[in-house]
C-alpha angles and dihedrals in degrees: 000000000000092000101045083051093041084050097048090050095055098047090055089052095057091043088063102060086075091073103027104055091043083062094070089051085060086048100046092047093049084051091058081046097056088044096060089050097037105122087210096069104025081071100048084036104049105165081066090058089092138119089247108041085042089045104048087043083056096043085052117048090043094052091051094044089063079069091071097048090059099041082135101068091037094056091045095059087032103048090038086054095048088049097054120106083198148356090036099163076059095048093049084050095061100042096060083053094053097051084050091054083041102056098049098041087053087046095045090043085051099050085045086059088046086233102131116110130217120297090236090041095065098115113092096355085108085235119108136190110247124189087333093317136111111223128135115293106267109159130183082344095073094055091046098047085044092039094056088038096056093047090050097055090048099052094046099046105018088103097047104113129171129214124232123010098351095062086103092070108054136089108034102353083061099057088051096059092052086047086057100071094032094054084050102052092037085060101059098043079055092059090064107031099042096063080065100038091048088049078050090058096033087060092042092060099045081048092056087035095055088045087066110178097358082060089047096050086047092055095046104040087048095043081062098034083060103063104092089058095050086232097109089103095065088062109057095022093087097042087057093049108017144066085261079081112046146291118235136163116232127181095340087307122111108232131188139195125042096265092041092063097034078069095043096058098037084066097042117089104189083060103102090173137037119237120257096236081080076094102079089054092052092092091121098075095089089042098054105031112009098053089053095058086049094050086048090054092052080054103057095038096056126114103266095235084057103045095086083062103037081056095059094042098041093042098070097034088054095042085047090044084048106038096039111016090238100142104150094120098045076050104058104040081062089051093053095037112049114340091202086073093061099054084045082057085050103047092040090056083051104061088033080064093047087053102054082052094045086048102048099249116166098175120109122203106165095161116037132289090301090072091037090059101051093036102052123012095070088060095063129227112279081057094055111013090216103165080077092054080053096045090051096053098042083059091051090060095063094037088061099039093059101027092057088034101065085036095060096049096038095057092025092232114188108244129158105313103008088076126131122279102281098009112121127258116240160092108295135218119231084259125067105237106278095208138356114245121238129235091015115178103210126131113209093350093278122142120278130222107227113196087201090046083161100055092048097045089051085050089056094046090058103266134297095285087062103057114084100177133000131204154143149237125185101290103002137078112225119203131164114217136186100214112025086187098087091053104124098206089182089055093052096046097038096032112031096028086247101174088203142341118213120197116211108170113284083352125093128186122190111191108218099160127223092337093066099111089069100049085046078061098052099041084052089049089061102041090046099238113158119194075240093067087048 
């Protein structure tokens, strides 16, 4: 039972990376939006004062702001299509159906009930226009019920045909016609159970509120904490899109959730200051500044005669940590190593995040300086008071450097270049190694570059037999397996440049980085898995 709820989870998790990662491109592009009006620059930049460049800039941050007012609707396709096992272009096609059923049979319940209040009376009845219709205010939370139900339904009904005159009405037009009833009666139980659930959130936030920086270290320690089990997402997830994270009014628009009204306000010149819920999105402090400093530490407490090759192996795991916040195998070799180094990792996130609040930052960098530099600098400083955000992470550095370098001498943990005579130097998945592959063709144990990278990956998976789905999040390969067993962990790392491989159950995740999409295509080429067939 642990590990069906553990794997469902995690598959939630994953599907809602579909909605979640679209919503930066909206904020990157309402920050090059906010470049091209900002008075600031208009004036050193002359040639940009101009109707077409202002107007465009104009044209563009508004449009894109309209995305974070229907959250809703987007979470629901994208969280359907995320769900599917297959026909997923199907699945995202009905759910937009279903929140549309959805919308009007809650509006027309709640007019039955005479229970809508006045147009002009809106703030603070509990009650929100959405898409043009009046329904209780239901936020992120509608997408995301509607989104799970959907993708239930399809996956349970998508391959129900009939034979005769009612073929036209299997596959997905069937499940369509089962959502119907469903949607309908879902609607009107929600009539009467949401009034309490949004009084629930609305005391959980005052809760986390109320708990000021104690409730700030929490989130930030457990958001960490909960790396090895892929369920990290599920914790910061509702502070960016929901009430957990704030409440704010923009531009005569309500806006919840701490990201939404980062954008908001991005795109909002009358805003002078940015609003404090920016906290719960200044995750990226450890990753770009306070992994470094630990990766430093391993450095300089390596072995001499190591050092030449923990360079080459720590460099390119700190610049991708710091440029885009990918820190899985720093991580996990925490993780394998000496577990106490990673909850220092985790405490230490949470009172850098106590510290950007304590301080007045109102910069956000959650993945790595990359992010830092579109999202912020345009704004200016006195917006976003960013050199805070700098000066913060600077101190982590040093935090980390001496703090995991006395830790590490003190308790002689074995990091890169301080290992036991004949154990391998490198980076480590959460897992020690299950089993040591045979017939291995690789020359001083460095990485090797596979031209049927496919074909190799399946063959450490156990084969394509054994493989029963395949998917993706934003740095991990997903796959669901019948016999773990026959996972060869040394194979995907030496062979394949897997950072880590974590085993949950029947669920195994293979950390590749950003350059996952392309090892997901070439897992699905060999498997012979078409988007058709999705």
């Amino acid at each position: 039972m642990k590990e069906k709820v553990m794997g469902g989870l995690q598959k939630f998790s994953k599907g809602m990376f579909i909605p979640v990662l679209i919503l930066p491109i909206a904020g990157i592009l309402i920050a090059l939006g906010n470049v091209l009006t900002n008075a600031k620059l208009l004036e050193a930049v002359p040639f940009l004062n101009n109707p077409v460049t202002t107007g465009f800039g104009m044209i563009l941050s508004g449009s894109l702001v309209a995305i974070l007012t229907n959250l809703g609707i987007i979470f629901c396709v994208g969280l359907a299509v995320g769900l599917a096992d297959k026909k997923k272009s199907e699945a995202g096609f009905t759910a937009l159906l279903a929140f549309l059923v959805f919308i009007n049979a809650m509006n027309k319940f709640m007019d039955l009930r005479g229970i809508l209040v006045a147009a002009d009376a809106l703030r603070g009845s509990g009650q929100a226009m959405v898409l043009g219709v009046q329904i209780l205010d239901m936020g992120v939370f509608l997408g995301i019920i509607l989104g799970i139900v959907t993708a239930k339904v399809h996956n349970k009904f998508c391959d129900t045909e009939f034979n005769n005159a009612f073929q036209i009405y299997g596959g997905s037009r069937f499940v369509f016609i089962v959502l119907i009833p469903v949607v309908i009666i879902l609607s009107i139980v929600l009539t009467f159970v949401w009034p309490f659930v949004q009084r629930g959130i609305s005391g959980l936030g005052g809760f986390i509120q109320n708990s000021g920086n104690f409730g700030i270290f929490l989130y930030g320690a457990l958001e960490r904490l909960l790396i090895p089990t892929g369920l990290h997402h599920l914790v910061y997830t509702p502070f960016l899109y929901s009430p957990l994270g704030g409440v704010a009014e923009v531009g005569g628009q309500i806006l919840e959730g701490s990201r939404n009204i980062y954008f908001a306000e991005m795109a909002d010149a009358t805003v002078k200051v940015l609003s404090p819920s920016v906290v719960w999105d200044a995750r990226g402090i450890s990753k770009m500044f306070g992994l470094v400093g630990a990766c430093l530490a391993m450095y300089h407490t390596a072995r001499p005669e190591n050092r030449t090759k923990v360079k080459a192996i720590l460099i390119p795991a700190a610049f991708t940590a710091f440029i885009a916040g990918v820190t899985e195998p720093i991580e996990f070799s925490f993780m394998f190593i000496a577990p106490a180094l990673f909850v220092i990792h985790a405490v230490l996130t949470g009172v850098g995040m106590v510290a950007f609040n304590v301080l007045g930052s109102r910069a956000i960098g959650p993945n790595g300086f990359i992010d830092f530099v579109l999202y912020n600098l345009p704004l200016g400083i006195e917006k976003t008071r960013w050199p805070i955000y700098i000066a913060i992470g600077i101190a982590e550095f040093f935090i980390y450097y001496f703090i995991f370098k006395f830790v590490i001498k003190k308790f002689n943990f074995k990091t890169l270049g301080r290992e036991d005579e004949g154990q391998e130097m490198k980076l480590y998945s959460k897992k020690e190694y299950k089993e040591k592959a045979a017939g291995g063709n690789i020359a001083n144990g460095a990485k090797a570059a596979v031209s049927n990278l496919g074909t190799v990956i399946v063959e450490a998976l156990g084969g394509a037999d054994n493989i029963v789905k395949v998917d993706n999040c934003y740095t991990r390969l997903r796959v669901v397996l019948k016999n773990t067993d026959l996972v060869k962990e040394e194979v995907l790392k030496n062979e394949t440049e897997a950072n880590g491989v974590v085993i949950k159950g029947e669920n195994v995740q293979v950390v590749y980085g950003l350059k996952v999409n392309g090892v997901r295509k070439a897992v699905d080429s060999e498997l012979g898995i078409t988007s058709e067939k999705e």
